[in-house]
C-alpha positions as CSV (number, residue, x, y, z in Angstrom):
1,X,-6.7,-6.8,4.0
2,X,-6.5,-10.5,4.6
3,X,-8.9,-11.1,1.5
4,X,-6.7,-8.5,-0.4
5,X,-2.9,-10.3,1.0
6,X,-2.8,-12.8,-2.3
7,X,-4.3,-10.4,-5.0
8,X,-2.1,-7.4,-3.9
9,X,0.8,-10.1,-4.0
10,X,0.1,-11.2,-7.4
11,X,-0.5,-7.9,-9.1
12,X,2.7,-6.5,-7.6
13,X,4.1,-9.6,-9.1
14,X,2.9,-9.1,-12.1
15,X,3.8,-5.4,-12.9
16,X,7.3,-5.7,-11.3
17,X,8.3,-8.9,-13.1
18,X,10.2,-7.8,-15.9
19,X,12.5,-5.5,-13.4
20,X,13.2,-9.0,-11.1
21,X,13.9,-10.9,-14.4
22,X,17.1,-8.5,-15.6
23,X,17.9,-7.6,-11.9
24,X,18.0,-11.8,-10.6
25,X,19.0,-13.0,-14.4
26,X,15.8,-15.2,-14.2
27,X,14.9,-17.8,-17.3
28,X,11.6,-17.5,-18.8
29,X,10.5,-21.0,-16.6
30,X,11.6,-18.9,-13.4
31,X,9.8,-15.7,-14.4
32,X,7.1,-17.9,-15.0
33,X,7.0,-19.5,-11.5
34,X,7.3,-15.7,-9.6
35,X,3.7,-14.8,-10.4
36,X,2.3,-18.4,-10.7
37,X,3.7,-19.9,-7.3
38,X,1.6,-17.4,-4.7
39,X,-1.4,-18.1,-6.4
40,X,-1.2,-22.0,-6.7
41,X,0.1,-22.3,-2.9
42,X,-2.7,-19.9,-1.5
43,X,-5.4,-22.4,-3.6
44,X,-3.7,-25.0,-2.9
45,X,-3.9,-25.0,1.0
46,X,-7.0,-22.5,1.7
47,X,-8.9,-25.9,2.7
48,X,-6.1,-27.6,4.8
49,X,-5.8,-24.1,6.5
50,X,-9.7,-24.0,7.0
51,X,-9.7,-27.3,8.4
52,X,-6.8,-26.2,11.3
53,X,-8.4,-22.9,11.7
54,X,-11.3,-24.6,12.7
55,X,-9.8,-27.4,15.2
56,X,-9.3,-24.4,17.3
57,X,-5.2,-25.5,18.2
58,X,-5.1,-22.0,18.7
59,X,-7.4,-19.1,18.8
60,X,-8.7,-17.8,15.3
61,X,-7.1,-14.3,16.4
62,X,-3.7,-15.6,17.1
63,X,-3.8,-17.9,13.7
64,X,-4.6,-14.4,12.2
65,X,-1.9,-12.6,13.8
66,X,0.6,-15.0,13.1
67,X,-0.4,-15.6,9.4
68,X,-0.3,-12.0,9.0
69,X,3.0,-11.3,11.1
70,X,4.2,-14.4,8.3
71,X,3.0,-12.5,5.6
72,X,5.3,-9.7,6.1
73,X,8.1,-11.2,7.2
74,X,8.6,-13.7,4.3
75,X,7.5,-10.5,1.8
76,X,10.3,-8.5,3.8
77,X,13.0,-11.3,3.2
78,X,11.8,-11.6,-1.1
79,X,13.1,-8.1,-1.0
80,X,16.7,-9.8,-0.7
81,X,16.1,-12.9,-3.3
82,X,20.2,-13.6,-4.7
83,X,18.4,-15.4,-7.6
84,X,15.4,-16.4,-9.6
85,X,15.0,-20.2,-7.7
86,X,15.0,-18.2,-3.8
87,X,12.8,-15.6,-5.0
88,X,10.6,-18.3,-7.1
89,X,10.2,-20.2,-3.3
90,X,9.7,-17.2,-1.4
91,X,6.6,-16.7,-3.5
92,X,5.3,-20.2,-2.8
93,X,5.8,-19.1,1.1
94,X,4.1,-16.2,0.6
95,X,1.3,-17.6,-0.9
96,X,1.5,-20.6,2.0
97,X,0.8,-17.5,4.5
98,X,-2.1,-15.9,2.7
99,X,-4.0,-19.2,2.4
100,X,-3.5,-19.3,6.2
101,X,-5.0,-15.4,6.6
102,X,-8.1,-15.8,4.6
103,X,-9.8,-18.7,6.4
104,X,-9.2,-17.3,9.8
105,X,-10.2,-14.1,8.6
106,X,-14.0,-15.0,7.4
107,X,-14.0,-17.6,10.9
108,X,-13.9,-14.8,13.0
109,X,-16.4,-12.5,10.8
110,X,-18.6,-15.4,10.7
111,X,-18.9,-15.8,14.6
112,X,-18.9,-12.1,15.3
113,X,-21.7,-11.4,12.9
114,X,-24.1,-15.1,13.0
115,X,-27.1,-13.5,12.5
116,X,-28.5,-12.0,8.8
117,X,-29.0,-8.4,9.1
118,X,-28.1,-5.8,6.9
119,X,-24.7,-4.7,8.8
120,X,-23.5,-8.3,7.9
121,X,-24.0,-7.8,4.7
122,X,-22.0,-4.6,4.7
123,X,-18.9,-6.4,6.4
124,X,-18.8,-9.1,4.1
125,X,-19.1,-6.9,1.4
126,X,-16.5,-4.6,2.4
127,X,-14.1,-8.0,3.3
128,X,-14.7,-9.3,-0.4
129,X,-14.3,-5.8,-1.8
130,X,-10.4,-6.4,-0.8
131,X,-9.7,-8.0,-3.7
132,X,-11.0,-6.1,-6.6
133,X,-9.5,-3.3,-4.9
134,X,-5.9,-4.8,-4.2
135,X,-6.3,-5.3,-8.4
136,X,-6.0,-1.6,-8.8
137,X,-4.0,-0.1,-6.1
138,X,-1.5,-3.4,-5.9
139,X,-0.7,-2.8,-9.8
140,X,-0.3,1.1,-9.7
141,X,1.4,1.3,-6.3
142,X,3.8,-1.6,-7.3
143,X,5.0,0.1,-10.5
144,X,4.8,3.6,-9.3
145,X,7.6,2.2,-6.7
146,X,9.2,0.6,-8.6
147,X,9.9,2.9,-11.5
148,X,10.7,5.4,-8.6
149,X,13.4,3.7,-7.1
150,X,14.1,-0.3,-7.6
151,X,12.0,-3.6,-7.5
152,X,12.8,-4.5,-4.3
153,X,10.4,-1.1,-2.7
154,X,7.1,-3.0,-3.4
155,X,8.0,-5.6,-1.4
156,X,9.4,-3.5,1.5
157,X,6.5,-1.3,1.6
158,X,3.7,-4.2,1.5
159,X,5.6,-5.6,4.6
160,X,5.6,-2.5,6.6
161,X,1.8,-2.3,5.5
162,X,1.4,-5.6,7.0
163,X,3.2,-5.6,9.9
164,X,1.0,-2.1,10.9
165,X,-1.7,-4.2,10.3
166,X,-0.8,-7.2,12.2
167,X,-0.1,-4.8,15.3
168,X,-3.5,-3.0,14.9
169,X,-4.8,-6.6,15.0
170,X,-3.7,-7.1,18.4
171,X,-5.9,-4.3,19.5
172,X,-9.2,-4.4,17.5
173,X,-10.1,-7.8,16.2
174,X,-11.5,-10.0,18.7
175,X,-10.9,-12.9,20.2
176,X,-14.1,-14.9,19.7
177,X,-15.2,-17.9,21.3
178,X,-16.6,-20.5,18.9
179,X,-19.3,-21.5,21.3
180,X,-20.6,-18.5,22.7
181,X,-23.6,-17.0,21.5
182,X,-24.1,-13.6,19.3
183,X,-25.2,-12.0,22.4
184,X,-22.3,-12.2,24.2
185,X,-20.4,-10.3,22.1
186,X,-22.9,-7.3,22.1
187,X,-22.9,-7.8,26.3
188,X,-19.1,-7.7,26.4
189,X,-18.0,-5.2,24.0
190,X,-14.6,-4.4,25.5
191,X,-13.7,-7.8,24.1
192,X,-13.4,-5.6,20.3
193,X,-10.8,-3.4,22.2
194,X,-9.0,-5.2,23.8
195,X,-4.7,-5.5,22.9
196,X,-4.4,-9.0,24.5
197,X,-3.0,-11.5,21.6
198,X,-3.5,-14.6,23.9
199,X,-5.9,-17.1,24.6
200,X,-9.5,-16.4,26.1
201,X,-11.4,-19.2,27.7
202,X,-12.9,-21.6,25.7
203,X,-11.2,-20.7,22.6
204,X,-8.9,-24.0,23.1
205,X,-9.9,-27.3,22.8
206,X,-8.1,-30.3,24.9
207,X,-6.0,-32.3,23.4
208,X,-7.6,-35.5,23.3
209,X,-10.5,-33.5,21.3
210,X,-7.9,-31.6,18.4
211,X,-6.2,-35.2,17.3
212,X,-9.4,-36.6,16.6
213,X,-10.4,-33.9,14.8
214,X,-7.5,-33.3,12.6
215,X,-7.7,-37.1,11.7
216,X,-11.2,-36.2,10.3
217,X,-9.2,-34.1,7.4
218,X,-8.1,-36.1,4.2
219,X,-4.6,-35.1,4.3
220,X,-3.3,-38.1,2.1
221,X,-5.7,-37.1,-0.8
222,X,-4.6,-33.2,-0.4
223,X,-0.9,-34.3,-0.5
224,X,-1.5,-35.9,-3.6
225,X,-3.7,-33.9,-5.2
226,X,-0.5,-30.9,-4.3
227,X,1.5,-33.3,-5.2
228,X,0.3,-34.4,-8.6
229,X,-0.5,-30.5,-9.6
230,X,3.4,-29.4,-8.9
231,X,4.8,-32.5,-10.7
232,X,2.5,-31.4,-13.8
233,X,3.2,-27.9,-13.2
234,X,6.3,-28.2,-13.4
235,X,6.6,-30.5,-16.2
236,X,4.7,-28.2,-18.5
237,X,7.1,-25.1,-17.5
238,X,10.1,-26.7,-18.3
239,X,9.1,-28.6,-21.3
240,X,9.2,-26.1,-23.7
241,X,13.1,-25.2,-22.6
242,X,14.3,-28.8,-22.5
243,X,12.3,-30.7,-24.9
244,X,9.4,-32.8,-24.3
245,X,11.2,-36.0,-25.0
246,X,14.0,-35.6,-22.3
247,X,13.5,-38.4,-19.4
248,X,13.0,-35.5,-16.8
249,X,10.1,-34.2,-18.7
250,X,8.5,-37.5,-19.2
251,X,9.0,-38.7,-15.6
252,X,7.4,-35.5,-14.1
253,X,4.3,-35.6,-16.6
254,X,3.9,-39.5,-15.5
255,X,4.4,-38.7,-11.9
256,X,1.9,-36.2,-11.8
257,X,-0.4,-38.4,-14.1
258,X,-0.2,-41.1,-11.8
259,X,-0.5,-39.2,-8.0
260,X,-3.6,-37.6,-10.5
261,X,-5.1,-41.1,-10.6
262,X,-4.1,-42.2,-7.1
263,X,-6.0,-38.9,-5.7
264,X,-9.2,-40.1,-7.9
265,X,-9.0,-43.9,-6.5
């Protein structure tokens, strides 16, 4: 479900968006930015989040738990959006929280299953398979609810969804250890069942070893490559309601030109 989180998101998006529009009074640049905000944030930031899932701050399971606990609490809150610009950020949010899921998701798959065998295969597969499938069932799901009783139901049934699954994820996803060896996983199997959400040895680095490695991480070149693609983004939605010629146009398109070129250099 963690692969599915920003598909399912969009698609409900997607189908329910003409209902938001007349219920928020939302302008076709706000409309726009509901289903393109999720998906820009959760591409955005899957490598920043890859990089921090990996320093180990935290254990992968509790960056899983509370990405996912995230997830459905900021979905819970679009449900009561007073207007196009909240819901348009809530989106963003959401799609800051699924970018943090994924990463965590596949770090724990990938130390739990190391070696090649044919049951890896099948997990992956069934992981990826998420996404496809939140294609289908997000779109019909979505607008069955929708047309059934109001717009805000999608949202308030794919946060209870995800709050079940965040609690089932206290009980059966483990809490690996990034050094341990595939063996030890297969000698301690009670680590699969077990419903504690906190730390297990060696799943924390010190803290003289996390700074270093966050330094490692480009962040200046991510913030303005972010940066430069909002600017642009947001240039090219509201230029066709405001005219290309107005000075906010112009200034946004040369911004993000310019934090474009500073990210190349």
């Amino acid at each position: 479900m963690a692969a599915a989180s920003s598909v399912f998101l969009q698609r409900s998006m997607v189908v329910i968006a003409a209902d938001v529009a007349d219920a928020l009074d939302m302008s076709p640049a706000e409309m726009a930015w509901s289903t393109a905000a999720s998906g820009l944030a959760t591409g955005a930031l899957l490598i920043p989040f890859g990089h921090l899932a990996d320093t180990n701050i935290v254990s992968r399971k509790t960056f899983l738990l509370l990405s996912l606990a995230a997830y459905a609490l900021l979905v819970a809150l679009t449900s009561f959006a007073p207007g196009g610009v909240i819901f348009d950020l809530m989106a963003g949010l959401m799609g800051v929280a699924c970018a943090a899921t994924i990463p965590a998701a596949v770090g724990i798959l990938s130390l739990v299953y190391r070696r090649a065998s044919r049951r890896k295969n099948i997990v992956f597969s069934s992981f990826l398979m998420g996404s496809p499938a939140a294609t289908v069932v997000g779109g019909l799901v979505s607008g069955k609810l929708a047309s059934a009783y109001s717009w805000k139901t999608p949202f308030i049934f794919l946060a209870a969804l995800y709050a079940f699954i965040t609690v089932l994820g206290c009980f059966f996803v483990p809490n690996v250890v990034p050094g341990a060896s595939p063996d030890t996983f297969a000698a301690k199997p009670t680590q699969f069942s077990s419903p504690s959400c906190h730390f297990m040895p060696g799943t924390r680095r010190r803290p003289n070893m996390i700074w270093p490695s966050l330094a490692k991480f480009d962040w200046m070149g991510t913030f303005l490559l972010l940066a430069g693609t909002l600017l642009f983004a947001v240039a090219l939605t509201i230029g066709p309601g405001q005219s290309w010629e107005t000075p906010t146009v112009i200034l946004l398109l040369l911004l993000g030109i310019l934090l474009f070129g500073c990210f190349v250099v």
